[in-house]
C-alpha positions as CSV (number, residue, x, y, z in Angstrom):
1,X,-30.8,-43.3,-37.2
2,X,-32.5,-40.1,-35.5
3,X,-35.6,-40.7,-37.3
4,X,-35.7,-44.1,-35.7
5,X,-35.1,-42.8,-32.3
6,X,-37.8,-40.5,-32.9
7,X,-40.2,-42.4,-34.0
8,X,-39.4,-45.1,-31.5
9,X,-39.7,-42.2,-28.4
10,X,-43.4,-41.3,-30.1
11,X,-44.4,-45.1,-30.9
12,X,-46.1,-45.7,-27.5
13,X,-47.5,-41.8,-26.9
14,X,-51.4,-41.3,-27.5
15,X,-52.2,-38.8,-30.0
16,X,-53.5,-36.7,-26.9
17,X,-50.3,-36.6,-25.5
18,X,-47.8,-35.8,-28.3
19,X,-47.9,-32.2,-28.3
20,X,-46.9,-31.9,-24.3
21,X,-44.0,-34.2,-26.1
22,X,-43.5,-32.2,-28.7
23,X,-43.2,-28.8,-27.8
24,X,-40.1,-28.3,-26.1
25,X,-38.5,-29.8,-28.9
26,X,-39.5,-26.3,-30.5
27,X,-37.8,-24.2,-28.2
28,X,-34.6,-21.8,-29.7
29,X,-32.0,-23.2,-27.1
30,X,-33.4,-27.3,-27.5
31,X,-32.5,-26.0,-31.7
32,X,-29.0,-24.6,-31.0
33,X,-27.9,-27.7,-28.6
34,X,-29.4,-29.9,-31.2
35,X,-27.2,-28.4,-34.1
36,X,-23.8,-27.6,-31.9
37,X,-24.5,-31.5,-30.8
38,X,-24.5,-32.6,-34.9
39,X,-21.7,-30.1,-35.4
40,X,-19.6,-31.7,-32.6
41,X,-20.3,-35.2,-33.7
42,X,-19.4,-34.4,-37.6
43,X,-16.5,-32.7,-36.4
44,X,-15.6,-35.9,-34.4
45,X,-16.4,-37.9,-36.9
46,X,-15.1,-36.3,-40.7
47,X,-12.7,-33.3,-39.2
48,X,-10.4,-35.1,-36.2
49,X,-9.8,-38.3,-38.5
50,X,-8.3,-35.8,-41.4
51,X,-10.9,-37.4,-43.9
52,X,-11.9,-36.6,-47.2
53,X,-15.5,-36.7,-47.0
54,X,-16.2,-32.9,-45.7
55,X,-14.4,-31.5,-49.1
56,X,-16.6,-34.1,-51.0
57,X,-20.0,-33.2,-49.1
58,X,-18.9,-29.2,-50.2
59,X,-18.4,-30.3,-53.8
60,X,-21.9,-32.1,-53.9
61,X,-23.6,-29.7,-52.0
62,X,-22.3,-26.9,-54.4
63,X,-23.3,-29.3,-57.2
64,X,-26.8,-29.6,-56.2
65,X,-27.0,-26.4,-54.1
66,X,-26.6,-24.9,-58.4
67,X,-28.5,-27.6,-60.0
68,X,-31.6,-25.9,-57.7
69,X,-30.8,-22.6,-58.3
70,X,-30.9,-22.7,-62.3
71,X,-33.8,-24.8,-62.1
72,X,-36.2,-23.0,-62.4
73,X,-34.6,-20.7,-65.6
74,X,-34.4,-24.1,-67.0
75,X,-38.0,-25.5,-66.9
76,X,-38.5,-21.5,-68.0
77,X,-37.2,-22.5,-71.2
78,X,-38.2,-26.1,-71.3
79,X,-41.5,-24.2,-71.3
80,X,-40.7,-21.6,-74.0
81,X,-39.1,-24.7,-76.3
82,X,-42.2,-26.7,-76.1
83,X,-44.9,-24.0,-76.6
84,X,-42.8,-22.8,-79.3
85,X,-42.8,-26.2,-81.0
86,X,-46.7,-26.6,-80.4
87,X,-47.3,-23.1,-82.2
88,X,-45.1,-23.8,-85.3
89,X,-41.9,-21.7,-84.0
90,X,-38.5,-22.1,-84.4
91,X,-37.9,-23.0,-80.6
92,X,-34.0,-21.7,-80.9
């Protein structure tokens, strides 16, 4: 729904004058409004109304937040497995 908003704000600007439009979008205290603003509205929206969702969106975000970090020692041994099946080793 933001992303719309955005892009409807930026639809009608000329290429010349997206930057002036952009830049104090960049500014530190625009970025802290900006996130106490989300914070306020998911705490309005998931906290107030006692709902399950925020222990849900912990639980995925652990799940994937773990499924990136052992990613790479994964493909590592994906790696290892194949180019020890290409050169006739056991691969474990």
């Amino acid at each position: 729904m933001a992303l719309r908003n955005f892009y409807n704000e930026i639809r009608g600007l000329k290429v010349k004058e997206l930057p002036a439009h952009l830049k104090p979008m960049f500014t530190m205290d625009y970025i802290k409004k900006s996130i106490n603003k989300g914070l306020d509205n998911y705490n309005a929206k998931y906290i107030q109304t006692s709902s399950i969702d925020p222990l849900l969106h912990v639980c995925y975000g652990g799940m994937i937040f773990s499924y990136l970090v052992a990613l790479p020692e994964e493909r590592r041994h994906l790696e290892h497995q194949q180019h020890a099946k290409e050169h006739g080793g056991s691969g474990h």
